[in-house]
N, C-alpha and C positions, 0 to 999 in steps of 0.2 A: 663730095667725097673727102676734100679736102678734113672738113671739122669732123669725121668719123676717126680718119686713118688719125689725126694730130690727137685727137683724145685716147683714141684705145692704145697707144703708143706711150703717151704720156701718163695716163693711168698704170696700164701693164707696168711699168716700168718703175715711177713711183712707189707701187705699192710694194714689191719687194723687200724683205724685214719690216713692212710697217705693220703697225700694233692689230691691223684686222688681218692681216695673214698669222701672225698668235693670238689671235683669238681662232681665226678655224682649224690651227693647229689640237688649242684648247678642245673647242665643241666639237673634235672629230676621236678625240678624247673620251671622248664622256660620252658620245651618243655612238652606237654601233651604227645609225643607220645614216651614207652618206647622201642623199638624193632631198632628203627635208633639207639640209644645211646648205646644199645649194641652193637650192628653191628657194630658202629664207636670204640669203643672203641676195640673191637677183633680185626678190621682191625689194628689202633695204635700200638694198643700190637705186632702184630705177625709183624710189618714192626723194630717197636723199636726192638723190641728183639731179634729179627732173625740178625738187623744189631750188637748189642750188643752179641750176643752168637758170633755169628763168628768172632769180634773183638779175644773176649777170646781164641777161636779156637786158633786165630792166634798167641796171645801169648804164649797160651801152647806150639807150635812149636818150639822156640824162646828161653825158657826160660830153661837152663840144668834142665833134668830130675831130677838131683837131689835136685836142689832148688826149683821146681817145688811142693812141699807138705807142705814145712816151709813158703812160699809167700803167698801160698792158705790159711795154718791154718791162720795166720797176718790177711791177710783180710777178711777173717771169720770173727776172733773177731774184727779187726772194724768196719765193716759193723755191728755187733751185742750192740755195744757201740753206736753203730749210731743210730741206732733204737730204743735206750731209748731217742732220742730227737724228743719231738713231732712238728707235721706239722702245719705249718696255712693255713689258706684258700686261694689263688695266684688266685682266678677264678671271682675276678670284673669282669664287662662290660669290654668285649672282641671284637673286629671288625669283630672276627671271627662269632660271635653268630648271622647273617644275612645271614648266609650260609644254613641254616639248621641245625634239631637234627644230623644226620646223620656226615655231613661234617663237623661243629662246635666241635661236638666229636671227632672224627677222627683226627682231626686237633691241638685242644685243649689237648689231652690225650696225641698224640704223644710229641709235646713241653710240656707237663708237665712232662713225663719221663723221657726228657734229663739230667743227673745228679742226676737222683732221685735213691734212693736207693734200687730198686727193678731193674734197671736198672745195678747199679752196683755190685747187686747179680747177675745180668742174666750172666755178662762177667765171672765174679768168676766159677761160675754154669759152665760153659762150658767151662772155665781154669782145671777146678776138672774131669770133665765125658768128656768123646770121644765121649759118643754121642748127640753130636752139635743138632741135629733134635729134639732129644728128652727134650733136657732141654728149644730148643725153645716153644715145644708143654705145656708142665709142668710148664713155667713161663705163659704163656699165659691163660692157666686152671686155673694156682693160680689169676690171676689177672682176672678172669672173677668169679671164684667164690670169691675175695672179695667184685668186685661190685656189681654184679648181687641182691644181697639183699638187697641193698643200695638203689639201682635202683626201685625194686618190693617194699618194705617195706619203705623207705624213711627215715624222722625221726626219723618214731617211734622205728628203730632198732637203730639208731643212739644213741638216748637218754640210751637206756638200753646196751650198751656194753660197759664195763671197759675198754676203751682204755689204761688206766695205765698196767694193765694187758695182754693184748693182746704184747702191747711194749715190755713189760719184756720176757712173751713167745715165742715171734720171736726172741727177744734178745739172748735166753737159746737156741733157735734152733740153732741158726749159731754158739752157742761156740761150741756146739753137733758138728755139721757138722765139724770144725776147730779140735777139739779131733779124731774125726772119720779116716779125713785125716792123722793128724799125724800118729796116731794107724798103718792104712793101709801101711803107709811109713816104718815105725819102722818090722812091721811083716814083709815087702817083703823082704829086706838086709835079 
C-alpha cells in the first residue's frame, strides 16, 4: 500500500501546472465531449507508465542493493529541482486532433509523457518499491486526479491554483520521499 499511496501522492502532486494538465485544458477545448479525454488519457497513463515502472523494475535488479538507496535519494531530489521549472504549453494544432477526443488523447498524452517528469518519477517510483503493479496503479490515480478537475472545471480552476506553490510542494515531496529512503537504508545496516 505503501508504493500505491507514495506514487498517487507523488504524481497528484507533480503534475500540477505540468504541460499534460495544458494539454487537457487544450483538448477539453476543442472537443465538447469530456468522458473520451478521460478514457484516452487513463488508457496513455496506464500503457506509459506500466512501460516506465517496469523499465525501473528492471533497473532495481541491475543495480547492487547497496547503491540502490543513494541513486534513488539523487534522483528524488532531481526530479524535485525539476519540478520547480515550470511547463509550457507543446499542445498547438496536432495531426493527431482528426482522430477523435478519445484517440487524439490517448495518443497526444502518451507522446507528451515521454521524458516528462512524471514519467521519470514513475521509473524512480518503482526503482524504490517492489511493487511494480502498485506504483503502476498510484501514478495512474495521481495523474487522473490531476486532470480530471482540469477537464470538469476548466479554466476556471486553472486561473485560481498557485502553480508557484503546487511546484514547490511536489518539489518538498520528493526531497521527503529521497530522506525517506535514505533513513530506510541507514536503519536496515
Amino acid at each position: 500500500m505503501d508504493a500505491f499511496l507514495a506514487s498517487t501522492l507523488a504524481v497528484a502532486v507533480a503534475e500540477i501546472g505540468d504541460k499534460t494538465q495544458l494539454l487537457s485544458l487544450f483538448l477539453v477545448a476543442r472537443y465538447a465531449s469530456r468522458l473520451p479525454i478521460i478514457l484516452g488519457i487513463f488508457v496513455a497513463t496506464i500503457l506509459n507508465h506500466a512501460l516506465s515502472a517496469l523499465l525501473g523494475a528492471w533497473i532495481a535488479e541491475w543495480i547492487p542493493e547497496a547503491w540502490l538507496p543513494w541513486i534513488l535519494a539523487v534522483s528524488f531530489v532531481a526530479i524535485a529541482f525539476w519540478l520547480l521549472v515550470p511547463d509550457k504549453d507543446d499542445s498547438d494544432d496536432s495531426a493527431f486532433l482528426g482522430m477523435g477526443a478519445f484517440m487524439a488523447t490517448t495518443v497526444m498524452f502518451f507522446l507528451a509523457e515521454i521524458g516528462d517528469k512524471t514519467q521519470i518519477a514513475t521509473v524512480v517510483l518503482a526503482a524504490r518499491y517492489t511493487e511494480t503493479f502498485w506504483v503502476i496503479m498510484g501514478t495512474t490515480v495521481g495523474m487522473l486526479l490531476a486532470n480530471i478537475p482540469v477537464i470538469m472545471a476548466g479554466k476556471w480552476l486553472m486561473d485560481r491554483l498557485p502553480l508557484a506553490t503546487a511546484r514547490i510542494g511536489a518539489s518538498v515531496l520528493f526531497v521527503v520521499l529521497a530522506v525517506v529512503t535514505l533513513w530506510a537504508a541507514v536503519m536496515s545496516v
